[in-house]
C-alpha positions as CSV (number, residue, x, y, z in Angstrom):
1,X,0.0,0.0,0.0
2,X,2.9,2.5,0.9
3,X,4.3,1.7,-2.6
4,X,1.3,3.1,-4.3
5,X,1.2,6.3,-2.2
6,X,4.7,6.3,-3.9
7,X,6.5,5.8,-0.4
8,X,9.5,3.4,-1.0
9,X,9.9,2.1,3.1
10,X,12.6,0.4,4.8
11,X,11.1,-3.0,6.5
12,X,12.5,-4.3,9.6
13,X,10.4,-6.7,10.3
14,X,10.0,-7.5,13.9
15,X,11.1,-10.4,15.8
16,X,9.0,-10.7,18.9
17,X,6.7,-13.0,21.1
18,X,3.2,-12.6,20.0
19,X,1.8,-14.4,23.3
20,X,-1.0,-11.9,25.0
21,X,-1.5,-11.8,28.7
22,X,-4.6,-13.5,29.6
23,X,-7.7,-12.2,29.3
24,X,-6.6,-9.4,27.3
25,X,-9.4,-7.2,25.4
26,X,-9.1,-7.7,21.3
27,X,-9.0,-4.3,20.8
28,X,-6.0,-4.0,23.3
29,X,-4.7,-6.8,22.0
30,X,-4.5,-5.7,18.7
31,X,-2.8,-2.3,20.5
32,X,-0.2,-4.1,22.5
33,X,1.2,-6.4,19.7
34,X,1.5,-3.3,17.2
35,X,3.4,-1.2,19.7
36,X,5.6,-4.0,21.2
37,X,6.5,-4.8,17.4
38,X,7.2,-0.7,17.0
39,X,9.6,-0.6,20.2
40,X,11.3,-3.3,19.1
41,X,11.8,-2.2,15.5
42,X,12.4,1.5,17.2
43,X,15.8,0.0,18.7
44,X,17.1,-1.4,15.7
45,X,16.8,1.4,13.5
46,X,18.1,3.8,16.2
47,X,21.1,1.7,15.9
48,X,20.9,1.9,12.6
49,X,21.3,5.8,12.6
50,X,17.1,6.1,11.4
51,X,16.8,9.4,13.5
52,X,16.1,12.2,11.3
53,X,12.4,12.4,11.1
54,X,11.6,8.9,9.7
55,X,8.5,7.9,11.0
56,X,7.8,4.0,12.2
57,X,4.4,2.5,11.9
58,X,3.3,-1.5,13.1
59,X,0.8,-3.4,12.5
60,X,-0.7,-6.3,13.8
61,X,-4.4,-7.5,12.9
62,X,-6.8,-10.5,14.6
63,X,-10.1,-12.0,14.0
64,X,-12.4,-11.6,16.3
65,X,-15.6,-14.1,16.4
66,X,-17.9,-14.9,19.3
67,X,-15.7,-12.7,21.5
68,X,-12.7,-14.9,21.2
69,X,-9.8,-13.9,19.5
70,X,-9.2,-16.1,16.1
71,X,-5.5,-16.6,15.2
72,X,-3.5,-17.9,12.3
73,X,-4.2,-21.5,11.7
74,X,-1.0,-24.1,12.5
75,X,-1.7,-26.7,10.0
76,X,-4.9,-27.9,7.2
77,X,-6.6,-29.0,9.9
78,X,-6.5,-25.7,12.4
79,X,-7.4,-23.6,9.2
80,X,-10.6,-26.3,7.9
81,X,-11.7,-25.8,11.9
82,X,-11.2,-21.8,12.0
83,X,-12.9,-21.6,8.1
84,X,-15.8,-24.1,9.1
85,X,-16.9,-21.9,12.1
86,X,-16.5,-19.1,10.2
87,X,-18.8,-20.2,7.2
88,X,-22.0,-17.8,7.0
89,X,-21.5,-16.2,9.6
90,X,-20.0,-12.6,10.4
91,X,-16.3,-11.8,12.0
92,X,-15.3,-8.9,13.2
93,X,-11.6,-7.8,12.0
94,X,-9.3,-5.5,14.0
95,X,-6.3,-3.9,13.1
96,X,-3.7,-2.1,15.5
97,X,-1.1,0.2,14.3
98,X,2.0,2.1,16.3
99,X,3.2,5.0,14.8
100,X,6.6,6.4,16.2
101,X,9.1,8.8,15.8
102,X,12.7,6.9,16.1
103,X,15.1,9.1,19.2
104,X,11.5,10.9,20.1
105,X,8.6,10.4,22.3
106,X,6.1,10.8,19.7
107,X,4.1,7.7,20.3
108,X,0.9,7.1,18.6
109,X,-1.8,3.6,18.8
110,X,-4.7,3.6,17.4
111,X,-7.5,0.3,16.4
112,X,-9.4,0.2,13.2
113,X,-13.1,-2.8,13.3
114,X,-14.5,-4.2,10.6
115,X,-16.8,-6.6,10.5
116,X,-16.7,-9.2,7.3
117,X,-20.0,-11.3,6.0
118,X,-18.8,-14.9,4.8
119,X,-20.8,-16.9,2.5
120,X,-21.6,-20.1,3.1
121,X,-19.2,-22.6,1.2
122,X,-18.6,-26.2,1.2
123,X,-16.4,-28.3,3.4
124,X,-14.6,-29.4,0.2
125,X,-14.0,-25.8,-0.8
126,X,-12.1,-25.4,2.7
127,X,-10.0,-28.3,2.3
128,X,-9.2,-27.3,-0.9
129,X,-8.0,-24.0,0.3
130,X,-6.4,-25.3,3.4
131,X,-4.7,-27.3,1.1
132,X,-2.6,-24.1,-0.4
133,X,-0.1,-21.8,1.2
134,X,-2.6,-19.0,1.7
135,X,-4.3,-19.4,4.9
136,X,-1.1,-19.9,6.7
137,X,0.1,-16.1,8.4
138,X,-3.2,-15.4,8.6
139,X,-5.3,-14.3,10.9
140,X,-8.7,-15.8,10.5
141,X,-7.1,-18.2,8.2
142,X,-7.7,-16.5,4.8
143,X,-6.8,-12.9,3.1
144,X,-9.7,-10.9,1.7
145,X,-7.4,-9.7,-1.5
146,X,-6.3,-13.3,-2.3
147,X,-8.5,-15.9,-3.3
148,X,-10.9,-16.4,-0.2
149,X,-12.1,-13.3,-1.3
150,X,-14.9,-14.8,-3.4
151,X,-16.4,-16.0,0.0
152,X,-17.2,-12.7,1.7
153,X,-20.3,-11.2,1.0
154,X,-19.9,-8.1,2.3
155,X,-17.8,-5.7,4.7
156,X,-18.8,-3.0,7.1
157,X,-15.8,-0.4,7.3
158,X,-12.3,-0.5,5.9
159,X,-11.2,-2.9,3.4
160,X,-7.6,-1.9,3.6
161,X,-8.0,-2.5,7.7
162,X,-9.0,-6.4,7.0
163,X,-5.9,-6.7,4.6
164,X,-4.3,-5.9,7.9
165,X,-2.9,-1.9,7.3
166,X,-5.8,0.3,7.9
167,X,-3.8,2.9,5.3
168,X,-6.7,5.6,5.6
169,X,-7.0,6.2,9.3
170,X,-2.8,5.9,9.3
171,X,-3.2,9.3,7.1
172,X,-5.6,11.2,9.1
173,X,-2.8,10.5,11.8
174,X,0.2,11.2,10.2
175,X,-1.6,14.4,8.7
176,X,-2.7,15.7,12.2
């Protein structure tokens, strides 16, 4: 997305335990991981000299369905399981961003919902998805832009937030 704004960014991608403390909130959650993945990210590129008004933004994103917190399926049979309970039914997605200022203490989290409609589908269809790469890194076991996308019916909100960057509220903030 930042390549068709014309921004050319420097990834560092983050290295970090993803475990939550129990009974965590999604929405913080989806706040904690982004900004633990920013701090950490924050010390390497100081190292690296990235002081000079480069800005830092995270990300992390997470299904949310019956108040439970949906992750990225382990195996085929992890993502048939998180796919079949999702079938007709409707997910909420959420979306947590950091946005820093590397040797500052401009500090910025922010959460973007969006709830996604699923079609119903088949159990073959879901094995024959789980059998690809694709569901695999994902949360909720599927990406809306690849080709699970045929399933949703419709979104409420952001389509950018459920492909995990939600690139329009990141604007408002960076222009305020």
């Amino acid at each position: 997305m930042l390549k068709e704004q014309g921004i050319n960014p420097i990834i560092i991608p983050p290295e970090v335990d993803e475990t939550l403390p129990e009974s965590i909130k999604p929405h913080n959650a989806v706040l904690f991981l982004a900004l633990k993945k920013a701090l950490y990210v924050e010390s390497i590129a100081t190292e690296k000299g990235y002081t000079n008004g480069e800005i830092l933004i995270a990300a992390d994103t997470i299904v949310v369905y019956g108040g439970r917190i949906i992750g990225k399926p382990k195996n085929p049979d992890d993502a048939f399981y998180i796919l079949k309970k999702l079938c007709g039914t409707m997910h909420t997605v959420l979306t947590g961003a950091a946005i820093l200022k590397p040797g500052t203490k401009y500090r910025k989290a922010l959460y973007v919902s969006t709830d996604v409609f699923f079609k119903s589908y088949t159990d073959d269809e879901i094995k024959k998805y789980a059998a690809t790469t694709e569901p695999y890194d994902k949360a909720g076991g599927y990406a809306i832009q690849g080709t699970w996308g045929k399933y949703v019916d419709h979104i409420e909100g952001d389509t950018d937030n459920v492909i995990g960057f939600p690139w329009g509220r990141i604007v408002k903030e960076l222009e305020s």
